[in-house]
N, C-alpha and C positions, 0 to 999 in steps of 0.2 A: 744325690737327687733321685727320685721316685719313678722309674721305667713307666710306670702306668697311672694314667689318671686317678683310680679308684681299682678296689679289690675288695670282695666279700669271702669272708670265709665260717665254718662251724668250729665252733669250739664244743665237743663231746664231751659229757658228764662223765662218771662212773659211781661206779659201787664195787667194796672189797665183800670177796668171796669168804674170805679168813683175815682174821683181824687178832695177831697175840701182841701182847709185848713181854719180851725174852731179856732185858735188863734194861739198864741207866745210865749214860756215861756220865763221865765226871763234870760237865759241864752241864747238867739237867735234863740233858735229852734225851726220852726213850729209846731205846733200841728193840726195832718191829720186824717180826714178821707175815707179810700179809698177800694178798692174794687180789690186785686190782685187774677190774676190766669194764671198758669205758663201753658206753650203751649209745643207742640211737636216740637221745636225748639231749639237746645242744642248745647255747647260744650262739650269735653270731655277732660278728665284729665286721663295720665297713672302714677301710682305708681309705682316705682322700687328702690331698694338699690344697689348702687356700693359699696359693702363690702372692694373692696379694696381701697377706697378714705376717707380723714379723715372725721369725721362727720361736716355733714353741709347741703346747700339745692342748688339746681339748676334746673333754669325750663328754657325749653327749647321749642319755635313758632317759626315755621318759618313766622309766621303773622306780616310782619313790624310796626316799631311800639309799637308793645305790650313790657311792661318791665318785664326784667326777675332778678330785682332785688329785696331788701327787699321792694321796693316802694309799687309790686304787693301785693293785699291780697292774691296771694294762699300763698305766702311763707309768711305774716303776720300770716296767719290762721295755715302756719303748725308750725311756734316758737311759737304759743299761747298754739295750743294743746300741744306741748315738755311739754312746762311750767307748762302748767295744770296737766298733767299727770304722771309727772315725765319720761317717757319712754325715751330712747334713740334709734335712729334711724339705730346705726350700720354698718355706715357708711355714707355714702353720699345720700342723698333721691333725687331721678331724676326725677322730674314732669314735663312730656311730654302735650303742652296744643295744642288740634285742635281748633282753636276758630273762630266757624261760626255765634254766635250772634255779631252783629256790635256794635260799642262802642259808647256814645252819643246818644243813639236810645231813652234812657226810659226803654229799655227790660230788666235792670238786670245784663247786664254781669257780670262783676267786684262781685257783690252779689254772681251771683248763680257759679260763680267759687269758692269763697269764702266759700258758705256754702256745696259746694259739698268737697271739698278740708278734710272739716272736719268730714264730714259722714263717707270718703274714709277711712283718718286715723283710724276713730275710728273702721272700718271694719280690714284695713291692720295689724293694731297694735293689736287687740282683745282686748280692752281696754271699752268694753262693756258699755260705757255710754248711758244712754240711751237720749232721743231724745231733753227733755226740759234741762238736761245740756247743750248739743249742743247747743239748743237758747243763753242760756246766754252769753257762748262762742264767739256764732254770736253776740250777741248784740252790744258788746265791740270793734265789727270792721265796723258794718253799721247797719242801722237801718231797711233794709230791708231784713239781712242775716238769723235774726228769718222765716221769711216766706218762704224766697226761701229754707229752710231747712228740713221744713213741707210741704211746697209747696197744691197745687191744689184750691179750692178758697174760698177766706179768707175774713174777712174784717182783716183793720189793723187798730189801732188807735195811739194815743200817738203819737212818732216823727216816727210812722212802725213799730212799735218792738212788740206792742201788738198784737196777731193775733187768730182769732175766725173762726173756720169752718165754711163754708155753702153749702148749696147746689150746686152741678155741673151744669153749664150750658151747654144744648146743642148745639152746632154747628159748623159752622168750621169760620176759619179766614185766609185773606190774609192781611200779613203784608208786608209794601214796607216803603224804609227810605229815602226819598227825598236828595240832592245832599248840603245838611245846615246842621249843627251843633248844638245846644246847651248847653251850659254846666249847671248841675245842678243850682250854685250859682249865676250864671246868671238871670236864671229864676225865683226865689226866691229875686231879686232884681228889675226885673220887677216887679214881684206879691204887692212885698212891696210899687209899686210907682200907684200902682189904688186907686181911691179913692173911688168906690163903684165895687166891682166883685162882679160876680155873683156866686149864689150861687146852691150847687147841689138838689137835691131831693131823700136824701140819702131813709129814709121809703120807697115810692114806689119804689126802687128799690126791696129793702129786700121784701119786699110783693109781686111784680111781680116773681123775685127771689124765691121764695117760694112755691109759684104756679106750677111754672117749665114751665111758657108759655114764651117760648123766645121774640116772638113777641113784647108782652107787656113789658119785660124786658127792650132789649135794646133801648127805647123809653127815656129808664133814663140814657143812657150813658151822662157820664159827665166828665171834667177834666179843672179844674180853671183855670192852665196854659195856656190854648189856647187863652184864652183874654189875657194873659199878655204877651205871646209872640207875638202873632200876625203877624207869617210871612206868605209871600205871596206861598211859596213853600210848604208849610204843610196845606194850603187851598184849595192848586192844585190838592195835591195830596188824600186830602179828594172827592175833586170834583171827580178826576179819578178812584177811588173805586165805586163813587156811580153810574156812567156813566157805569161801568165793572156789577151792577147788586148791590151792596151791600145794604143790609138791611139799616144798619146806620156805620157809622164811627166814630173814634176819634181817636187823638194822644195820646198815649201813655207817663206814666211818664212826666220827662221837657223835652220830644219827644228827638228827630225831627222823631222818625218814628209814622206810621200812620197804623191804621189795619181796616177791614171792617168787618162787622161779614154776613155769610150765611148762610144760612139754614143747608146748608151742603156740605160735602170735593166735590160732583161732580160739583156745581155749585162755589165752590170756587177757584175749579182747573180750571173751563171754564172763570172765570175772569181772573186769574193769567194767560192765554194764550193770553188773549186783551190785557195782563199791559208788556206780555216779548219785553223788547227792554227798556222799558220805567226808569226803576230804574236799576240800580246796584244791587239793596237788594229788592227781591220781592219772598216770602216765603209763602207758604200755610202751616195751620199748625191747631193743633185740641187742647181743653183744654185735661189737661193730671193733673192725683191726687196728683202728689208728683214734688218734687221739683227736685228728685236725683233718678239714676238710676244703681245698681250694672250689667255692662254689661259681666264681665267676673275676676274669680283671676285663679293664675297660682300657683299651689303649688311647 
């Protein structure tokens, strides 16, 4: 049963700093190395029980488009937890989602809805697990819902699921998601038809990283994808970040959004006022520690 009437929380985007893939296992799936760190960029998920509805799940966006059936991970995430925990719900669990991260981006959504989904529970239900059950949990639904659950910046290894602290970067970021698509398996099927990609410069990253001098840092941004996709709209829109003032750029994830990194939020926000008009999805936003955020419960 549900300690609290209702609970609101952020589910935090990201973007990888460094994006390689380093081989294949035998069962299809890449094996990465990469460089995530989740931004001030979030949707949110409310928790509530309709005690007088039989038990079961319903989520409810009015964001076209998004499914509100078992397809979605927040309701995979919340029969897992059921499962896992034995708990019952009490009646009907009403997952209200504002979903301002875009979908196709690279950012995460689908993940950090998924791994906040599970933080939530574990808060609402008082079911007090603590954080590396969660991973496991997460692992079992995507490979990147370990990270987004820890959240702030990581390297990842393995197919994402492995995830290691590191130092915070400073800066700020304007992220814009050009008017194209991508889909994950898509771009893992470009990647697969190059016959020499390039490759990242994972060390001097971690060593710049380390240091804490940005400058030298994003010098190593990197993301494999970008050769294998190769569209002409995620090149424009790299252009137009760097015209706006931005240090460096890259796309994010198998994109199609793209971010610029700045020194910082005033001169990030002075670009984001050159770029309004130009994207649909043009966000300023700052790294942030965690992946998930307790914004409010209602006893």
């Amino acid at each position: 049963m549900a300690l609290y009437n209702n609970i609101k929380v952020k589910a935090y985007g990201k973007i990888n700093l460094l994006l390689d893939i380093i081989g294949r296992r035998e069962d299809g799936y890449h094996m990465l190395n990469t460089v995530m760190q989740t931004v001030s960029v979030y949707d949110t998920l409310e928790l509530s029980i309709d005690a007088d509805s039989p038990e079961g799940i319903e989520i409810v966006c009015d964001k076209e488009g998004f499914p509100l059936d078992s397809s979605n991970l927040i309701w995979k995430a919340a029969e897992l937890f059921k499962e896992y925990t034995g708990i019952t719900f009490g009646g009907k669990l009403i997952v209200k989602v504002e979903k301002n991260l875009p979908s196709q981006a690279g950012m995460g959504g689908g993940s950090a809805d998924c791994a906040a989904m599970l933080k939530a529970m574990n808060t609402f239900f008082c079911t007090l697990k603590d954080e590396d059950e969660l991973c496991e949990l997460g692992a079992k639904l995507g490979a990147d819902v370990p990270f987004c659950i820890k959240g702030g910046t990581r390297l990842c290894q393995g197919i994402g699921e492995i995830t290691n602290k590191l130092p915070s970067i400073d800066c700020a970021f304007v992220i814009v998601k050009p008017d194209v698509s991508v889909s994950t398996p898509e771009a893992y099927k470009r990647y697969d038809l190059m016959k020499s990609p390039p490759r990242s410069h994972l060390d001097y990253f971690l060593k710049s990283l380390a240091s804490g001098n940005v400058f030298s840092t994003i010098i190593y941004l990197f993301n494999v994808f970008e050769a294998a996709i190769d569209q002409p709209e995620i090149a424009q829109a790299k252009q137009t970040l760097k015209e706006a003032g931005a240090l460096n750029t890259l796309m994010t994830g198998s994109g199609s959004a793209v971010f610029g990194v700045f020194e910082n939020e005033k001169y990030a926000e002075q670009a984001a006022a050159k770029l309004s008009g130009k994207y649909n999805y043009c966000e300023v936003c700052v790294p942030v520690k965690s992946g998930y955020e307790l914004m409010w419960v209602n006893r």
